[in-house]
C-alpha positions as CSV (number, residue, x, y, z in Angstrom):
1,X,-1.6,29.5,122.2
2,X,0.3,30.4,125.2
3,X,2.0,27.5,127.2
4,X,2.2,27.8,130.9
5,X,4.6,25.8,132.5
6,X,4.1,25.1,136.1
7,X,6.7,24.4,138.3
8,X,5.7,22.1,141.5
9,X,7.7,23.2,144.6
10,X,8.4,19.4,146.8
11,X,9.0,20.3,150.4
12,X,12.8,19.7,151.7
13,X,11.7,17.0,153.5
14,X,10.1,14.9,151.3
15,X,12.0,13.0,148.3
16,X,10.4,13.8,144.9
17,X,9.0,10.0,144.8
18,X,7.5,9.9,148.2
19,X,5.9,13.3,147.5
20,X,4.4,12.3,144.7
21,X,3.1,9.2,145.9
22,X,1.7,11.2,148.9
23,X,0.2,13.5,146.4
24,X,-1.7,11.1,144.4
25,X,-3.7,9.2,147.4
26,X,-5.3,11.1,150.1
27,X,-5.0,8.8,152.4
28,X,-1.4,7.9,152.7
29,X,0.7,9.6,155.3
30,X,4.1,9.3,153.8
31,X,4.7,6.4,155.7
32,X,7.6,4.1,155.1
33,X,8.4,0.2,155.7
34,X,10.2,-0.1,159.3
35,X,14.0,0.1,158.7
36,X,14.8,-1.9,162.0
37,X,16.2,-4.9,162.6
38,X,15.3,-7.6,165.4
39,X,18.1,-9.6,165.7
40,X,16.2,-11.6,168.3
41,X,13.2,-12.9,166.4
42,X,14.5,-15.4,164.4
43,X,16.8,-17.1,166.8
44,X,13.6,-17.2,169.2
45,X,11.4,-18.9,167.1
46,X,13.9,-21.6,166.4
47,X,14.8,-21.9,170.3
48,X,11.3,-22.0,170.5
49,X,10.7,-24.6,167.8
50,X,13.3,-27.2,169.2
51,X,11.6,-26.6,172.7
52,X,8.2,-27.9,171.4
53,X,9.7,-30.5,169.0
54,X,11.7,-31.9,172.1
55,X,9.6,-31.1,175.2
56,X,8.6,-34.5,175.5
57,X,12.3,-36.0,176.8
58,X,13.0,-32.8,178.9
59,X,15.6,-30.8,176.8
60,X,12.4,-29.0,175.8
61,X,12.1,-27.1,179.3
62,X,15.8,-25.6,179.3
63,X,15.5,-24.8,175.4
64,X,11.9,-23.1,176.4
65,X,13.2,-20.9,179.1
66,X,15.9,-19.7,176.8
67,X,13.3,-19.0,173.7
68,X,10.9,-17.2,176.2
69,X,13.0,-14.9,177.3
70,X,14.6,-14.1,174.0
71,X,11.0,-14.2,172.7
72,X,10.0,-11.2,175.0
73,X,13.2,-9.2,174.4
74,X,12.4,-9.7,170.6
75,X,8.9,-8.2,171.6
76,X,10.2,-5.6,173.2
77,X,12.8,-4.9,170.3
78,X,9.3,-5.1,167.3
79,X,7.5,-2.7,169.8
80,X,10.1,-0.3,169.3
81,X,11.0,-1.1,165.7
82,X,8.7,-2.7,164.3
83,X,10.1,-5.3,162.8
84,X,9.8,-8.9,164.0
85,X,6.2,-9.0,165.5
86,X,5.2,-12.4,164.0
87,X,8.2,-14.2,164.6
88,X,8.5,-12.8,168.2
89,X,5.2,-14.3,169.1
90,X,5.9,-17.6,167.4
91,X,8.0,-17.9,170.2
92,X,7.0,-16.8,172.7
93,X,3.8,-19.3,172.5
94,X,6.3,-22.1,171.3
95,X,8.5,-21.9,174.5
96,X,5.8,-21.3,176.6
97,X,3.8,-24.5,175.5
98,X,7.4,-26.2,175.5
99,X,7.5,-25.2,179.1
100,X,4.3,-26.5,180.6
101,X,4.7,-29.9,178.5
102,X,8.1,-30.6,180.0
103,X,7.0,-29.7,183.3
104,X,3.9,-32.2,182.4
105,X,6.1,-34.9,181.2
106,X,8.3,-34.9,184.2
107,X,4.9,-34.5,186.6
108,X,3.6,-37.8,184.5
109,X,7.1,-39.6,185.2
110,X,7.4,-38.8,188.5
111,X,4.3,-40.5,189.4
112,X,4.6,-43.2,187.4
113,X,7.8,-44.0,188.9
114,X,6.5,-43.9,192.5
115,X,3.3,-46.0,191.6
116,X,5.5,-48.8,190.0
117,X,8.8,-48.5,192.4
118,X,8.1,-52.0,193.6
119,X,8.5,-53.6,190.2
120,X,11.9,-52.4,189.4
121,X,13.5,-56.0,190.2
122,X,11.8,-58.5,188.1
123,X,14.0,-60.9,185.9
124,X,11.8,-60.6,183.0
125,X,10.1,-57.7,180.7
126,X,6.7,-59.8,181.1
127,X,7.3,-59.8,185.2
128,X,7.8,-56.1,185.1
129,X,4.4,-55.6,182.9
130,X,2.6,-58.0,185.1
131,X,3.5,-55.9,188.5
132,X,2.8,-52.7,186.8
133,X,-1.0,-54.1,185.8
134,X,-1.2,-55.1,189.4
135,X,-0.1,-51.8,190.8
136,X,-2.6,-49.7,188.5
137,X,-5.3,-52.3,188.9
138,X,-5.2,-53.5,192.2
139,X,-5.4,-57.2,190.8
C-alpha cells in the first residue's frame, strides 16, 4: 500500500479558511461581512424617533429636518459601505413623517386660532367653549 499525500496549493490571496469555505459550496464567492462603519445611522434614527414622538407640539419639525438630513447622509454612507441600510431608512421615513405632521399640527392651529380669535376674552372656561360652539356652528 503506497500512501499519497497530496498537498493543496491556497492562492496568496485567499486565507486558508476562506478558501476552504469557497471550496466546499459552489455558490459562494468568497464574500465577506461589510467592514464599514456608519457613524450616521444610529444617531438618525433616534433624531428621527424624537421627531415622530414629539411632532405633535412642534419640536418634531426642527428635530425632523435634522434626522432627514443625517438620514440621507447615512444613506449615502450604507451605499457605499454597506453598513447601516435599515437604520438609515428608519429615519429617513421617521423625520419625514415628523415633518409633514408638524407642518399639519401648526396648519390645524393656525386655523383654529383665526376661527375662534373673537373668543379670546371671555371671563370664564364655559364662555370661551360657548363662543367657540358658536363660531364652528353658526348658532
Amino acid at each position: 500500500m503506497s500512501t499519497q499525500r497530496t498537498e493543496i496549493e491556497i492562492p496568496p490571496h485567499h486565507t486558508a479558511s476562506s478558501w476552504a469555505v469557497d471550496s466546499l459550496d459552489p455558490h459562494h464567492r468568497g464574500t465577506r461581512p461589510p467592514s464599514g462603519k456608519n457613524g450616521l445611522a444610529q444617531p438618525a434614527t433616534v433624531l428621527g424617533v424624537i421627531a415622530l414622538s414629539t411632532s405633535i407640539v412642534f419640536i418634531g419639525g426642527p428635530l425632523g429636518v435634522i434626522g432627514l438630513i443625517l438620514g440621507v447622509a447615512a444613506l449615502a454612507t450604507a451605499k457605499r459601505t454597506g453598513v447601516g441600510r435599515g437604520k438609515a431608512i428608519t429615519a429617513v421615513v421617521t423625520s419625514a413623517i415628523a415633518i409633514v405632521v408638524s407642518v399639519l399640527v401648526a396648519v390645524v392651529t393656525v386655523w383654529y386660532a383665526n376661527k375662534t380669535q373673537g373668543c379670546y376674552q371671555p371671563d370664564t372656561f364655559h364662555e370661551y367653549k360657548q363662543c367657540v360652539r358658536q363660531q364652528f356652528t353658526g348658532n
